[in-house]
N, C-alpha and C positions, 0 to 999 in steps of 0.2 A: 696377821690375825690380832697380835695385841695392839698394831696402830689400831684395825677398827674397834678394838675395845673400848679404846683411849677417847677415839672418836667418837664413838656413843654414849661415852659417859660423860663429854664432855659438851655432846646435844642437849642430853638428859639437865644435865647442872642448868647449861644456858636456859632450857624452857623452864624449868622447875623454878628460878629466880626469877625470870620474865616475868609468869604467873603471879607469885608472891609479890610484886612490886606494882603486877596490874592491879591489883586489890589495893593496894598503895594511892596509886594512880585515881585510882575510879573513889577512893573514900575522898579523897583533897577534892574532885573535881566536883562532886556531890556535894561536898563543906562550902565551896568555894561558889557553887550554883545557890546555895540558900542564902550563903550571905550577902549574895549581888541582889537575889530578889526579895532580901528582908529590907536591905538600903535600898532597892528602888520604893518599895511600899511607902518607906519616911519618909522617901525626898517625894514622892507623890503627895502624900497628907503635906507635907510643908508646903507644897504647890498652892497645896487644893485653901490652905489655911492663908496662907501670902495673897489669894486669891482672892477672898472672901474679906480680909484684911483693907486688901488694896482699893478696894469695891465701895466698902465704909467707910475708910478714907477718903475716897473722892468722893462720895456722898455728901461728908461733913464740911471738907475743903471748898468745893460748890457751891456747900448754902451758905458760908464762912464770907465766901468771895462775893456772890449776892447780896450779901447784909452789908460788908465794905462798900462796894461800890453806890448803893442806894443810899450811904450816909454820906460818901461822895458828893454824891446828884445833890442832895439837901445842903449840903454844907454851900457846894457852888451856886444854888439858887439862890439861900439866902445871901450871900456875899454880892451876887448880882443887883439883887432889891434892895440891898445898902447903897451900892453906887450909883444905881439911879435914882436913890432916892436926895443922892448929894450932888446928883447933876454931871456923871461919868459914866462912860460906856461899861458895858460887862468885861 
């Protein structure tokens, strides 16, 4: 009779701490779930911001690279028209 006392009171303990510890358990994992989905939210805006960034960048890069290459063209044309104009191929 007193093992099962011992025994039941010693069910009682295990659940009773189990409990307490679930609430333990469930506050971290709740702490732990907002702050995965507060850092996904940033790293989305920084996505979204890297994106729009990246976008106007090669926008400018483009017409940067456009404006080089056309000064290119001009520069080889005239250097062309000079040497035929000295009697040498382009």
């Amino acid at each position: 009779m007193i093992k099962t006392i011992k025994t039941a009171g010693t069910i009682v303990a295990v659940l009773g701490v189990s409990l307490m510890l679930q609430g333990c358990i469930v506050g971290a994992v709740v702490g732990t779930a907002g702050a995965i989905v507060g850092g996904a939210a940033q790293a989305t805006g920084a996505v979204v911001g890297a994106g729009v960034d990246a976008v106007t960048t090669s926008d400018e890069e483009t017409k940067a690279r456009r404006e080089r290459e056309q000064r290119q063209y001009e520069r080889d044309q005239r250097r062309c028209e000079q040497r035929q104009r000295q009697g040498r191929d382009c």
